[in-house]
C-alpha positions in Angstrom: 44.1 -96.0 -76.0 41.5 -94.7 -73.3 43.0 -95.3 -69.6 43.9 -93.1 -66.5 46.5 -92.9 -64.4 45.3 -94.6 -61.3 44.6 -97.6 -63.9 48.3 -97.5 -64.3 49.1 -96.8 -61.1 46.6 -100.2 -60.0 48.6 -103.0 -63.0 51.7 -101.5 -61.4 51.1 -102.0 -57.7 49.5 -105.6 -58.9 52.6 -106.8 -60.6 55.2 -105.5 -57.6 52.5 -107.2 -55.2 52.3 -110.4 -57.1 56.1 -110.8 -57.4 56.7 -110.0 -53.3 54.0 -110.4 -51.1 55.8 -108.5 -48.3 56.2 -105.1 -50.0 55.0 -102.1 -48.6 53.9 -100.0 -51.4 52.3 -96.4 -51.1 49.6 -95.6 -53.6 50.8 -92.3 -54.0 54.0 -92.7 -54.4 53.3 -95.0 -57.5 51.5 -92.5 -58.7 53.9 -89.7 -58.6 56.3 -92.4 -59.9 53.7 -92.9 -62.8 53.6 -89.1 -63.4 57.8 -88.7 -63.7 57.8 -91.6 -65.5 54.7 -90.4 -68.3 57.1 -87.0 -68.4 60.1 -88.8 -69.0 58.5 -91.4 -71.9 56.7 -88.3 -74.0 60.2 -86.0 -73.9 61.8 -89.1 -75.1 59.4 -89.8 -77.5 59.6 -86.2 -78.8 63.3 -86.4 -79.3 62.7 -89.2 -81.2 60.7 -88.2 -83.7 63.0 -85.0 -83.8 65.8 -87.0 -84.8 63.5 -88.6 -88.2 62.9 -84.8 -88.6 59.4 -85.0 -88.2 57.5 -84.0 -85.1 53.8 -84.3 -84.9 52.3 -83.5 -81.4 49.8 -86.0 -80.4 46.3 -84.2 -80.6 44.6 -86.3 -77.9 47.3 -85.7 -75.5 46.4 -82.2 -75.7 43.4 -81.1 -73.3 41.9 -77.5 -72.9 41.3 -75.9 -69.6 38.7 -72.9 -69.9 37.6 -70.0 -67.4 41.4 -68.7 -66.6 40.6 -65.4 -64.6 42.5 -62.5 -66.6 43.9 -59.9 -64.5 46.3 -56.9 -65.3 49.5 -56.1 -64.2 49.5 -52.8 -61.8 52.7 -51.7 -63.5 52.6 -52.5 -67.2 48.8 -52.6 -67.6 49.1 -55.2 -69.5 46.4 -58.5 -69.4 47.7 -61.5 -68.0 46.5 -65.0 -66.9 48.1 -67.2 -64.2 49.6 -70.8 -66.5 46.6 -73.3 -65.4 48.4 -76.2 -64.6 52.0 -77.7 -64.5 52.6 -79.6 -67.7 55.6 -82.1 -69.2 57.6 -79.2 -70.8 58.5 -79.6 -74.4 61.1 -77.7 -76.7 59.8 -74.9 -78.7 56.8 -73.8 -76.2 54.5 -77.1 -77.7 53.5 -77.9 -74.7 50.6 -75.7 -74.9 49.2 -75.6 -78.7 46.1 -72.7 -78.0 45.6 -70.0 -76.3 42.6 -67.6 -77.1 38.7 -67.3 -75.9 36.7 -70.6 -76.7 35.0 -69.7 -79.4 36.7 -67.0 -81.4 40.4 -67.8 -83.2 43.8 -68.7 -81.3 46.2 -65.7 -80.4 49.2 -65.7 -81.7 52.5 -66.7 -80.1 55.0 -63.8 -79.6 58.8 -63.3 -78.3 59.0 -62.4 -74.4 59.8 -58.4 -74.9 57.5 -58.2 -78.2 55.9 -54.8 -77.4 59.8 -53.4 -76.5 61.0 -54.9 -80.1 58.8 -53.6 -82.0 57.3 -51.0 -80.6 57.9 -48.4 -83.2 56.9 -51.3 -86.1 54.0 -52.0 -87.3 54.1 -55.5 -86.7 53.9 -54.6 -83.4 49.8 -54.1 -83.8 49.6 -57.8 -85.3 47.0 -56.4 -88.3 44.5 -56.1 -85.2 45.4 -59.7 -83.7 46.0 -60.5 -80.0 49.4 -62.0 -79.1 50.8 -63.3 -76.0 54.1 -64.3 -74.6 55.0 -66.6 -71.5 56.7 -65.3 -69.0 57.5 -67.4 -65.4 54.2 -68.8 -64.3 52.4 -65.9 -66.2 50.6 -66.2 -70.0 50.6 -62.0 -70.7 48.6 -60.9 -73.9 49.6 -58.1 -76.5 47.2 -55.6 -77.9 44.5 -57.0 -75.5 42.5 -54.1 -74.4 39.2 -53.1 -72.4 37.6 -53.2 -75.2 38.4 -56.2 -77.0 39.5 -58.3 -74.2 36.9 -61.8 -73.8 35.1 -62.7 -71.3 36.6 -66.7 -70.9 40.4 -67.5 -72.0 41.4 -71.2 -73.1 44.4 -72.6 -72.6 45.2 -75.8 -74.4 48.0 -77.8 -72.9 49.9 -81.3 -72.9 48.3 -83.2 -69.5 47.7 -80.3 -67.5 48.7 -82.8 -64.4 47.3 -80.2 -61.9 43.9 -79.9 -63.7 43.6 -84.4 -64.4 42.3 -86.3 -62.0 43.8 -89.6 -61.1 40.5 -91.1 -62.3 40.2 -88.5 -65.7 40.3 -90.7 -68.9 43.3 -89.8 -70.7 44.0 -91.2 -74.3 47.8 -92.4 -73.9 49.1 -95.1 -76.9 49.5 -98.8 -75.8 53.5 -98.6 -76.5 53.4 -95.7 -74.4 51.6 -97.0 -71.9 54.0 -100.3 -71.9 57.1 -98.0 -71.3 55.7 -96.3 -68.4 54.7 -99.2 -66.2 58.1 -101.5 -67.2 59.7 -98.1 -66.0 57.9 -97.7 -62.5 58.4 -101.7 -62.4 62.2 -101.9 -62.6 62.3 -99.0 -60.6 60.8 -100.5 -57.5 61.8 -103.9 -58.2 65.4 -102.8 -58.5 65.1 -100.7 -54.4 63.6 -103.9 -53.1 66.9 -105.5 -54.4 69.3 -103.5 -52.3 69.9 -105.5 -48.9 69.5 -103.5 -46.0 72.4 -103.0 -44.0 71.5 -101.8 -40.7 75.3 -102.1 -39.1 77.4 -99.2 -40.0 80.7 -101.3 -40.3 82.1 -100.7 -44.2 80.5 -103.8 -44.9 78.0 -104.1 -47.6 77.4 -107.9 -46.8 
């Protein structure tokens, strides 16, 4: 279901408005609330399905994010990229599903310390194949060289929340969706609830 997150963001602040005029309610902290909260439902929802055995990520959560400037490392010569955006982070690396040029075919995914592994193997060359490995905020490829290296590397990623706008469409399903802003709701609803008790005297009343 097609919707962004300052649509979200908007029911939310409309509901807390409409149940207490007199709240004070920044935009943008709803919307970092909405954000925690979207991380928070899709890890849940992952575990879920883990737990049935089955995991199928969610294709239209996925978005691609092209033109990531390679660079090389001045002491291992090695091609790297800077990770495009923050993401929810999943088990088992699937929070980014591709990376490779636009065009051409995906690299593959490799172990942290591949070339070291197997660097007398010759599964180390990957029959010819680029690999890559993350490592901190870096993506670093294997067997990329001058001469085979592209000119444009894609990244595909699970909401790249640096890279989405709060007005980007974003296809999130209407369960999902629910969750969330019930979530942010209670959440704020719940603060209001706590009476303020501006005399420092032990008493709660």
């Amino acid at each position: 279901m097609l919707t962004s997150l300052s649509k979200i963001s908007e029911q939310i602040l409309l509901r807390l408005n409409k149940d207490d005029d007199d709240k004070n309610l920044d935009e943008r902290e709803i919307a970092l609330a909405v954000h925690q909260s979207l991380a928070t439902v899709l890890l849940a929802r992952y575990y879920e399905n883990k737990q049935k055995d089955s995991y199928d990520s969610d294709g239209s959560l996925y978005y691609p994010i092209h033109e990531n400037e390679l660079k090389k490392d001045s002491v291992t010569d090695a091609y790297y990229i800077k990770t495009p955006s923050t993401t929810i982070t999943l088990p088992f690396g699937i929070d980014i599903s591709r990376v490779g040029s636009p065009k051409g075919r995906g690299y593959i995914e490799v172990p942290m310390g591949f070339s070291d592994l197997y660097d007398d193997f010759e599964s180390s060359e990957l029959e010819s194949n680029i690999g890559y490995y993350r490592e901190g905020t870096k993506i670093y490829f294997v067997n990329m060289t001058e001469a085979n290296k592209p000119c444009d590397i894609s990244v595909t990623m699970v909401l790249p929340i640096d890279k989405l706008d709060e007005d980007s469409e974003i296809n999130i399903p209407a369960d999902m969706q629910d969750i969330i802003i019930e979530t942010v709701i209670i959440k704020y609803s719940k603060s209001a609830e706590i009476p303020n008790d501006e005399l420092n005297d032990s008493n709660d009343e």
